[in-house]
C-alpha positions as CSV (number, residue, x, y, z in Angstrom):
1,X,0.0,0.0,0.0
2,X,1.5,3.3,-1.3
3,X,0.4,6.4,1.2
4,X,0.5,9.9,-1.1
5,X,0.1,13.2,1.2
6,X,-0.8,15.9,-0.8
7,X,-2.2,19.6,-0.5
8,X,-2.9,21.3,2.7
9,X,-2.9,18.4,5.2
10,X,0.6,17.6,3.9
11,X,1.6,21.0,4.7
12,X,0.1,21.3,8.1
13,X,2.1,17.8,8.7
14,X,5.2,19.3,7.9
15,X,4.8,22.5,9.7
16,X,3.8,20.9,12.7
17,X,6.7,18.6,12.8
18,X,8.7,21.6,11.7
19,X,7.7,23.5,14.9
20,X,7.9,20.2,17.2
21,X,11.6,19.8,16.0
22,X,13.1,23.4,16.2
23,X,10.1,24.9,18.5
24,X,12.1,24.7,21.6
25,X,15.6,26.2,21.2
26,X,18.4,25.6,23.7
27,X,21.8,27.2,24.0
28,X,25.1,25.6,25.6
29,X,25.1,24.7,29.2
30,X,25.9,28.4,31.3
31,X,27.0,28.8,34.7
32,X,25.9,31.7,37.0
33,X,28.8,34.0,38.0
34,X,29.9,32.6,41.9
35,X,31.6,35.8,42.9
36,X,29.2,37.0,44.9
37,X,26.4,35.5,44.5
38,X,24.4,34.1,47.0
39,X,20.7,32.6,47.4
40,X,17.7,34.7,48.0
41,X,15.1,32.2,47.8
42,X,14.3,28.1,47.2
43,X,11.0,27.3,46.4
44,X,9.6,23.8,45.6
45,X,5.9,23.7,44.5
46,X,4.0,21.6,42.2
47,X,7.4,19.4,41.1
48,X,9.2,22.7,40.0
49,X,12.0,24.0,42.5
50,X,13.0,27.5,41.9
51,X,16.2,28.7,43.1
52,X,16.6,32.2,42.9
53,X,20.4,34.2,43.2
54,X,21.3,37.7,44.7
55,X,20.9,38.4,41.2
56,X,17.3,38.3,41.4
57,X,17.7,35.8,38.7
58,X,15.6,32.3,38.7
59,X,16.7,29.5,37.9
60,X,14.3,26.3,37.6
61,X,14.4,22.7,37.5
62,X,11.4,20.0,36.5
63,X,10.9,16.7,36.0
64,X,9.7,16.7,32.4
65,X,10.6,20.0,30.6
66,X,9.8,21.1,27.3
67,X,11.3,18.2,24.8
68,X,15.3,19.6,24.0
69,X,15.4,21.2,27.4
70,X,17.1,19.8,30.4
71,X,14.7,17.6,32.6
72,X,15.7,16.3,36.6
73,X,15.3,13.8,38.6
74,X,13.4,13.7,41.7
75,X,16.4,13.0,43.7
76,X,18.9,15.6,41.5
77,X,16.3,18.4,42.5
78,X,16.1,17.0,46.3
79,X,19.7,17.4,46.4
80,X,19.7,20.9,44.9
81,X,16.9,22.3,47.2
82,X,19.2,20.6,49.9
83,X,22.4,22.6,49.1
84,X,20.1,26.0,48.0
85,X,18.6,25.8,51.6
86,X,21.9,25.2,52.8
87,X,23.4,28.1,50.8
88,X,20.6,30.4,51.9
89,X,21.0,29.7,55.9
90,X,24.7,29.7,56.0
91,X,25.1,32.6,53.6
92,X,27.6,30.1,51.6
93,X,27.9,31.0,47.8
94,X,26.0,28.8,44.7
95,X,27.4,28.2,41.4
96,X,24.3,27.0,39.2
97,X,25.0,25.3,35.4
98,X,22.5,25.6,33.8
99,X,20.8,25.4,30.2
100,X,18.8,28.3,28.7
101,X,15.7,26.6,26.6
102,X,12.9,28.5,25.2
103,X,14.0,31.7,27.7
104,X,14.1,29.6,30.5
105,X,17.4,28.6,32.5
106,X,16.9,25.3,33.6
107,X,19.2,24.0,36.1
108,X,21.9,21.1,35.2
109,X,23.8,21.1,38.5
110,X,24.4,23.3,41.1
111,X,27.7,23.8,43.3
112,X,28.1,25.3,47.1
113,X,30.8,27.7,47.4
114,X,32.5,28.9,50.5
C-alpha cells in the first residue's frame, strides 16, 4: 500500500513537525557568575523547585521539561533544594549550570561555594 500526502494536510504535517523539532531552542550549558552570588530564595511547589540568586535571577528545574530542554530527577532536585537551603542559611555561595531553553534557565547542577 503506497500512502500519497498531498495539498494542505501535507503541509500542516510538515509545519507541525517543523515546529515540534526546532520549536524549543536551547543554548550551551551556562554557569551563573559565583563571585558574589548568594541565594535569596528556594521554592519547591507543584514538582518545579526554583532557586533564585542575589541576582534576582531564577533559575528552575522540572521533571519533564519542554522536549530539547534539560529535565531532573526527583532526587537531582532533592539534592539541589538541599544545598540552595543550605546556601541560603549559612550565607555560603551557589554556582548553578544551567541550560537556557525557550528563555528559560533550567538547572543542570548546582555547586556550594565557601
Amino acid at each position: 500500500m503506497k500512502i500519497i500526502a498531498t495539498g494542505n494536510k501535507f503541509r500542516n504535517f510538515v509545519g507541525l513537525a517543523m515546529i515540534a523539532a526546532f520549536g524549543a531552542t536551547t543554548t550551551t550549558a551556562l554557569a551563573a557568575d559565583t563571585g558574589t552570588l548568594t541565594v535569596n530564595a528556594v521554592e519547591y511547589a507543584n514538582t518545579q523547585l526554583l532557586i533564585q540568586l542575589s541576582t534576582g535571577n531564577n533559575y528552575i528545574a522540572v521533571p519533564s521539561a519542554p522536549s530539547g530542554c534539560t529535565s531532573a530527577t526527583a532526587d537531582s532536585m532533592k539534592i539541589w533544594a538541599s544545598q540552595a537551603q543550605s546556601a541560603l542559611l549559612s550565607g555560603k555561595r551557589l554556582k548553578i549550570y544551567y541550560t537556557i531553553c525557550s528563555s528559560v534557565p533550567y538547572i543542570d547542577a548546582v555547586d556550594i561555594w565557601n
